[in-house]
C-alpha positions as CSV (number, residue, x, y, z in Angstrom):
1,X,-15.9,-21.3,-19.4
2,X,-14.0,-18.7,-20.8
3,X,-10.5,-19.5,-21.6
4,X,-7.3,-18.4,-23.9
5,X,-3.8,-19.5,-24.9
6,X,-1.2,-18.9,-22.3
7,X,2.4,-19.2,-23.8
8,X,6.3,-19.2,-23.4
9,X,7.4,-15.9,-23.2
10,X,9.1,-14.9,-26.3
11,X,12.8,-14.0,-26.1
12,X,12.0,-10.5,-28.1
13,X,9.1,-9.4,-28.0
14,X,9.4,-7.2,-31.6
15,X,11.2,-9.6,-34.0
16,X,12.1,-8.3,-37.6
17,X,9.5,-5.6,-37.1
18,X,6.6,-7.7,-36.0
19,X,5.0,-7.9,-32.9
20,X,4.3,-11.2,-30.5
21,X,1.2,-10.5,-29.5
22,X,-0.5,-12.9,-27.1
23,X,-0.5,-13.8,-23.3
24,X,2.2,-14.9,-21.7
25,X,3.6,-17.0,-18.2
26,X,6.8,-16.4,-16.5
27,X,9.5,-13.9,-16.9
28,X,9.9,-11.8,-20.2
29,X,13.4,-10.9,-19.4
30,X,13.1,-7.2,-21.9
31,X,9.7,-5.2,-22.0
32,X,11.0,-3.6,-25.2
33,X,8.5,-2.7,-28.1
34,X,10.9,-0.4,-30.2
35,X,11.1,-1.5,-33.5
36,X,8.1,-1.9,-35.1
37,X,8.1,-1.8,-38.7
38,X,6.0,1.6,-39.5
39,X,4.0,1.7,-36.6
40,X,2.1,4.9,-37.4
41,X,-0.4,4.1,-40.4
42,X,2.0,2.6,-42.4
43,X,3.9,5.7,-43.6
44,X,8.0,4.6,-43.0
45,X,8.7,7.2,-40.3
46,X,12.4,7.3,-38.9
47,X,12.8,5.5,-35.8
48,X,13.7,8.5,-33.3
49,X,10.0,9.2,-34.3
50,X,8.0,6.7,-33.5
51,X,10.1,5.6,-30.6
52,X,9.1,9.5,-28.8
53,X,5.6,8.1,-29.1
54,X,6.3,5.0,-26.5
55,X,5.0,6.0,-23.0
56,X,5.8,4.3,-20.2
57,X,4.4,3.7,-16.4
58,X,5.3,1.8,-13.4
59,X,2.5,0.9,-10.8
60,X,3.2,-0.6,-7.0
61,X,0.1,-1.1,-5.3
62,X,0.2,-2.7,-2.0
63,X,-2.6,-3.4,0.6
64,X,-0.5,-4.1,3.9
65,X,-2.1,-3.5,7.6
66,X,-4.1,-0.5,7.8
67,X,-3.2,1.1,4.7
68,X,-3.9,0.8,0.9
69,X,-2.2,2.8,-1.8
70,X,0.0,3.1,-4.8
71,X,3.6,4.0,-6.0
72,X,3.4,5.7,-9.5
73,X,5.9,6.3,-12.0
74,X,5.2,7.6,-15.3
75,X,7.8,8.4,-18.3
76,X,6.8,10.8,-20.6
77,X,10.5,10.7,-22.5
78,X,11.1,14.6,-21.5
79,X,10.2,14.3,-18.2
80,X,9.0,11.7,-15.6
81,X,7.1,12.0,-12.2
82,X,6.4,9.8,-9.4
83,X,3.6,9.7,-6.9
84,X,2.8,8.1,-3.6
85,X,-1.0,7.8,-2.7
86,X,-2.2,5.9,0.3
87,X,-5.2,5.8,2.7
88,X,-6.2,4.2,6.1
89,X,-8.7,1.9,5.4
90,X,-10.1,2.8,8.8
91,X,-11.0,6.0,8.3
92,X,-10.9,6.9,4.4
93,X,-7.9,9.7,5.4
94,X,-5.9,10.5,2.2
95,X,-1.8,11.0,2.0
96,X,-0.1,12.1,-1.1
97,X,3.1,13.3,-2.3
98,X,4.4,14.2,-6.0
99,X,7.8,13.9,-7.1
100,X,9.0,15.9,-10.4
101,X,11.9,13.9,-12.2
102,X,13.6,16.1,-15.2
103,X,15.6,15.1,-18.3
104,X,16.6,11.3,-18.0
105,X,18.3,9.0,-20.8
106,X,15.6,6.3,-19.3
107,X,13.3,6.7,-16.3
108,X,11.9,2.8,-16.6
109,X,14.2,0.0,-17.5
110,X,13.2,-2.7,-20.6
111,X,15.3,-4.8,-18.3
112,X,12.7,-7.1,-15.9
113,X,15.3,-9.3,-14.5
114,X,17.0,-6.7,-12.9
115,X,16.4,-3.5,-12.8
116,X,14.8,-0.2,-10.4
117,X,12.9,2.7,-11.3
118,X,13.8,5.3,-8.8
119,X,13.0,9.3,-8.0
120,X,16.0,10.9,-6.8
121,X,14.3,14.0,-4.8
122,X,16.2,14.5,-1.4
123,X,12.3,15.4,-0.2
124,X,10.8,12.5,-2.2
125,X,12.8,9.6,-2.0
126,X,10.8,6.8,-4.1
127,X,12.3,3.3,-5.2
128,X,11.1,0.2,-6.5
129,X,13.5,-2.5,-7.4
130,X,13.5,-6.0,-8.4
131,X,16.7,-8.5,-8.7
132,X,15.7,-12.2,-9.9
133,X,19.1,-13.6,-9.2
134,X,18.8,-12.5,-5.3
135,X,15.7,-13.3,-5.4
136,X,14.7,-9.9,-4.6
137,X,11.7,-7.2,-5.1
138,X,11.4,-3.9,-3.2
139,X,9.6,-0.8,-2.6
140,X,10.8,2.1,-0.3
141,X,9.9,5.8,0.0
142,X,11.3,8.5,2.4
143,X,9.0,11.7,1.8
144,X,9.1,14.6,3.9
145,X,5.9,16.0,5.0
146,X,4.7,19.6,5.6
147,X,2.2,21.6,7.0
148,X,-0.8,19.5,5.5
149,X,0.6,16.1,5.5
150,X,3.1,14.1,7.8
151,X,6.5,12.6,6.9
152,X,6.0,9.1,5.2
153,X,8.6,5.8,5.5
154,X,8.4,2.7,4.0
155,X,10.1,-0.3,3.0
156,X,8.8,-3.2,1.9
157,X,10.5,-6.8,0.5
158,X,9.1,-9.7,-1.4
159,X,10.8,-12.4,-2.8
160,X,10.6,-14.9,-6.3
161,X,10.3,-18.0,-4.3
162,X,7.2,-17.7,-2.8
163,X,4.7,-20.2,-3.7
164,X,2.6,-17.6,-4.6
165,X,4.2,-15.5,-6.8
166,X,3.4,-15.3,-10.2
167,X,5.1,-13.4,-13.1
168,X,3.2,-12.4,-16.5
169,X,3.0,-10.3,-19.4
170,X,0.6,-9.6,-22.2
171,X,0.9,-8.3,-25.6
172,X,-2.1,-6.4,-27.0
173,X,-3.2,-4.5,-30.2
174,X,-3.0,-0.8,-29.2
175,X,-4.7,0.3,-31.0
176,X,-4.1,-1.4,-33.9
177,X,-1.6,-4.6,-34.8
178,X,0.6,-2.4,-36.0
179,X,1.3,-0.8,-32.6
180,X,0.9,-2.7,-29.5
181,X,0.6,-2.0,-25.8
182,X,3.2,-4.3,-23.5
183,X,2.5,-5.5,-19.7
184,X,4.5,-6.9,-17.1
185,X,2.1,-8.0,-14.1
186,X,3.1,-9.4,-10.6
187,X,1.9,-10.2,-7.2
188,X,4.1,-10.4,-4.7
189,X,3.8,-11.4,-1.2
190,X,5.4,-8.5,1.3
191,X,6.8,-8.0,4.3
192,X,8.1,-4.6,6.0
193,X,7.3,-1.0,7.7
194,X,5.6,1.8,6.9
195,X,6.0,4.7,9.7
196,X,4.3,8.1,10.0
197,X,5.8,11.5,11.8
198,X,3.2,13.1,14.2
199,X,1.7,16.0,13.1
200,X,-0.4,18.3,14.6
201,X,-3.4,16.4,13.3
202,X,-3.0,13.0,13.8
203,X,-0.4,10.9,16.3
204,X,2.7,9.1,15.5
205,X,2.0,5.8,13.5
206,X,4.2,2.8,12.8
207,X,3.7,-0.9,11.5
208,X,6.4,-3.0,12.1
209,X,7.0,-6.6,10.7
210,X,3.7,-6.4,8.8
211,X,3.0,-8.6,6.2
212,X,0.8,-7.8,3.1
213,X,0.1,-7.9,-0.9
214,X,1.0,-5.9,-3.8
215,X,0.6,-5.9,-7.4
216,X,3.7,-4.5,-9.7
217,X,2.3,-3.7,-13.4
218,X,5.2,-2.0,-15.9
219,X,3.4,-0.6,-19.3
220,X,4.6,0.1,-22.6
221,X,2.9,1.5,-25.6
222,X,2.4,3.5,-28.7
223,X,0.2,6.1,-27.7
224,X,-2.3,8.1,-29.9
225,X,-2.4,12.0,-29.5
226,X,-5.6,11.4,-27.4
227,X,-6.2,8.5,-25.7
228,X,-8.3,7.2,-22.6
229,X,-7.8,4.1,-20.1
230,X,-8.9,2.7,-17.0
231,X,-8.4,-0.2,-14.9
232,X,-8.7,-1.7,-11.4
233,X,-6.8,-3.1,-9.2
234,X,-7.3,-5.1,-5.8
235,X,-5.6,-7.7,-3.8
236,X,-6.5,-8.7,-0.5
237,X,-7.4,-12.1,1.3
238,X,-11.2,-13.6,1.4
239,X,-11.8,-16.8,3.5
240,X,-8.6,-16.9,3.9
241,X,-7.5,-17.4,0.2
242,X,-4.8,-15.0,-1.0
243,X,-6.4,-12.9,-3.9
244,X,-5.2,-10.6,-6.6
245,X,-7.5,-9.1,-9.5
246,X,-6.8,-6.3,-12.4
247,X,-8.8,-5.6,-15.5
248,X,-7.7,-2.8,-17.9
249,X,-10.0,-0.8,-20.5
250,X,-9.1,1.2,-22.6
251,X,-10.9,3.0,-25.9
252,X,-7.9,2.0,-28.1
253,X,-8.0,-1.8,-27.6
254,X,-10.5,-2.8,-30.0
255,X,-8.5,-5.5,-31.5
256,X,-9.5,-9.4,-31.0
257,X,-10.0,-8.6,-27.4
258,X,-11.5,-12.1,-26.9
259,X,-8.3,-13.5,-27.7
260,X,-5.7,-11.1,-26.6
261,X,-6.4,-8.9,-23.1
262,X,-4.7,-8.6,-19.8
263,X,-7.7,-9.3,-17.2
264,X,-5.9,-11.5,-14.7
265,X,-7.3,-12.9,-11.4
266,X,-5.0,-14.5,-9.0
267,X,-6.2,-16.9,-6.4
268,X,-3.4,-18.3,-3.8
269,X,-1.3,-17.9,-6.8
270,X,-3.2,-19.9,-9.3
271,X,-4.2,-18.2,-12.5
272,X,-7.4,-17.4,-13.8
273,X,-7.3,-15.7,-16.9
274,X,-10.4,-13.2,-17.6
275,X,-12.7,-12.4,-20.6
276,X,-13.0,-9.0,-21.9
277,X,-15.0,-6.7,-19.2
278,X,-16.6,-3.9,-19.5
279,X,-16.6,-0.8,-16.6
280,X,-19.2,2.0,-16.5
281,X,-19.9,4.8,-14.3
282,X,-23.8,5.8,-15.0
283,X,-23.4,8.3,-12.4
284,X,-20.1,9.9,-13.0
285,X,-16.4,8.2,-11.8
286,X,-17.4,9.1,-8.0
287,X,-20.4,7.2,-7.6
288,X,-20.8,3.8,-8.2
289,X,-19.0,1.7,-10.8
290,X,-20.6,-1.1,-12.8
291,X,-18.3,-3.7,-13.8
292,X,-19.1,-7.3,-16.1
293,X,-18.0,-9.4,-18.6
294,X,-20.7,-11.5,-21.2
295,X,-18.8,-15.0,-19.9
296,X,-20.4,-15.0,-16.5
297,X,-17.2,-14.8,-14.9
298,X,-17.2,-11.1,-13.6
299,X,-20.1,-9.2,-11.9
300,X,-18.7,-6.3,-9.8
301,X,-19.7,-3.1,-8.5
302,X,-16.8,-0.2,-7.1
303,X,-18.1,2.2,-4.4
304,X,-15.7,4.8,-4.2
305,X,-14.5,6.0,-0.9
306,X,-11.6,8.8,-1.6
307,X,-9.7,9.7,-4.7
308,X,-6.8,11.9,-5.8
309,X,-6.8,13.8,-8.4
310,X,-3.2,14.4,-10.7
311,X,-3.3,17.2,-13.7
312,X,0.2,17.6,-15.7
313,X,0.8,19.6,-18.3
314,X,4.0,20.6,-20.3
315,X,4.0,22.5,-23.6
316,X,1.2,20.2,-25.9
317,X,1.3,17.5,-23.3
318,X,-1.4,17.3,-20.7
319,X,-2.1,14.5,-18.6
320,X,-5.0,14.3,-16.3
321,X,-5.0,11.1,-13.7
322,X,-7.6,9.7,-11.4
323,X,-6.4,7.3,-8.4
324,X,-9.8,6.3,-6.3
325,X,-9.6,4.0,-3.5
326,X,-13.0,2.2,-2.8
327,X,-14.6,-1.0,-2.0
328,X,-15.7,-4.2,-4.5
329,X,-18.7,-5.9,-4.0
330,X,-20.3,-9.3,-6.0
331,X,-18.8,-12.5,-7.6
332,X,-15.7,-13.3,-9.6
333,X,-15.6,-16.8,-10.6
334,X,-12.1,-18.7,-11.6
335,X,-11.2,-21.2,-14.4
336,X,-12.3,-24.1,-12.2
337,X,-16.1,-22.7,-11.8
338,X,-15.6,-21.2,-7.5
339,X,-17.3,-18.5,-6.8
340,X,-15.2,-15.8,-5.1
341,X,-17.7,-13.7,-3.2
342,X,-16.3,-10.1,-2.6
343,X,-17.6,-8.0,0.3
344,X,-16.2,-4.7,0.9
345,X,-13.1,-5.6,-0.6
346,X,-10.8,-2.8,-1.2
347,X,-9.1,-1.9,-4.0
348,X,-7.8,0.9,-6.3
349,X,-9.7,2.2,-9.8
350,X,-7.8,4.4,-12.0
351,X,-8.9,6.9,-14.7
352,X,-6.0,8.3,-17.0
353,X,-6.5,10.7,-19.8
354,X,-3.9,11.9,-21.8
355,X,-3.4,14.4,-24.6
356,X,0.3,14.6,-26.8
């Protein structure tokens, strides 16, 4: 059975210029890579260089009564945006709303003990929040609809103590080890409301008290001018177990893989901690999706259902991002050997290309 070191989280995770690579469990109070030592092929570049090349996202997925979606925040040091995309599982109907964010000292926070990531629109009102010594983690939006989509509310709550909740981070090559690529990853346990205006389409629609699952992921890394990723994410209960799931690709991480990933599957809070997996798409991104590992541990296919498509460019920059809600089928097996047998499962797939 596969397996891989799990450790302490280091108090820095640069020290002296050197990265701590490796997986680890529990809070890492600072997701801060700035400082490596000549990061960029060797050559001794000033640091208000190579720091420009750190991108950042945020990701808030949550699965919670009839709806699925995510909150998306990405930092690209000039400018930021955030986006809300969500879907009723019923019926495959898409909502989504963008949110432009302009010059900012710092649009994510290094700080994971307390911290928020918020967009400031008076239209597009989007925050998530977390506070370890309240024992708190939030999400809300307020977004204003118009002709072709209905006003949106939500606010959800989750909270440290749970049982269930479970706090990590990895460290990767990215795509070398002189650059890395940093990850946060939670999976809370929520509880709130998420209302919707009536519209000329569709009635009034509001979930009260509901309870549900979300995944919060924060990313750093060194980017190249061109680079390519995708993962997929999915939380949801099967037989009554609680269970969370996220594999990332990515063309970059070529580096000791075996050894140093952040494939993570969740099961009523336990960790199982995932080989390497590779995700293909014979038939383009919106047909089926083939996804396995060589351990036996992972044998997946993603129908999907709906996706959204985001295209951003500014001056050299373009950033082109695929969100695609569908449905997991086949067996994901944990550290102990179970079988977890997935059947129209939902989840999220992402597909991010970006050019600096």
């Amino acid at each position: 059975m596969y397996t891989r070191e799990i450790r302490t989280p280091p108090e820095k995770i640069i020290h002296n210029g050197k990265i701590e690579f490796g997986t680890f469990d529990g809070l890492l109070r600072k997701l801060d890579i700035r400082g490596v030592k000549a990061p960029f092929a060797g050559f001794p570049f000033p640091a208000l260089i190579t720091n420009f090349r750190i991108q950042s996202s945020l990701l808030f997925m949550f699965n919670i009564g009839s709806y699925i979606g995510t909150v998306d925040f990405l930092d690209h040091k000039i400018f930021g945006h955030a986006d809300v995309v969500f879907w009723n599982k019923e019926n495959g109907r898409k909502i989504a709303y963008r949110s432009f964010m302009g010059p900012r000292r710092r649009f994510i926070p290094h700080n994971m003990e307390t911290g928020f990531c918020a967009s400031f629109n008076k239209k597009r009102y989007i925050r998530v929040s977390w506070d370890h010594p309240r024992d708190k983690l939030s999400m809300i939006f307020n977004l204003k609809g118009d002709s072709s989509r209905p006003s949106a509310q939500a606010a959800f709550i989750a909270h440290y103590s749970n049982s269930n909740f479970r706090e990590m981070a990895t460290v990767i090559p990215y795509p070398s080890k002189r650059r890395c690529s940093a990850t946060y990853i939670a999976n809370p346990l929520i509880h709130g409301t998420l209302s919707l205006e009536k519209t000329r389409n569709s009635e009034e629609t509001v979930q009260q008290n509901a309870d549900g699952q979300a995944v919060l992921c924060i990313n750093r890394a060194y980017y190249n001018f061109h680079s390519n990723s995708e993962f997929i994410i999915a939380t949801g209960e099967v037989e009554g177990k609680k269970i969370t799931f996220q594999i990332f690709t990515t063309q970059e991480n070529a580096v000791d893989t075996e050894n140093i990933n952040s494939n993570i599957l969740y099961v009523n809070g336990e960790t199982t901690l995932l080989p390497p997996v590779t995700i293909t798409h014979p038939f383009g991104l919106s047909k089926k999706w083939i996804i396995q590992d060589f351990e036996n541990m992972v044998d997946l296919t993603f129908t999907p259902v709906s996706d959204n498509h985001r295209d951003v460019s500014f001056l050299v920059m373009k950033s082109q991002m695929r969100t695609i809600f569908g449905t997991f089928e086949g067996v994901i097996k944990t550290k102990n050997g179970d079988d977890i047998v997935l059947h129209n499962f939902e989840g999220i797939a992402k597909n991010h290309l970006l050019r600096l």
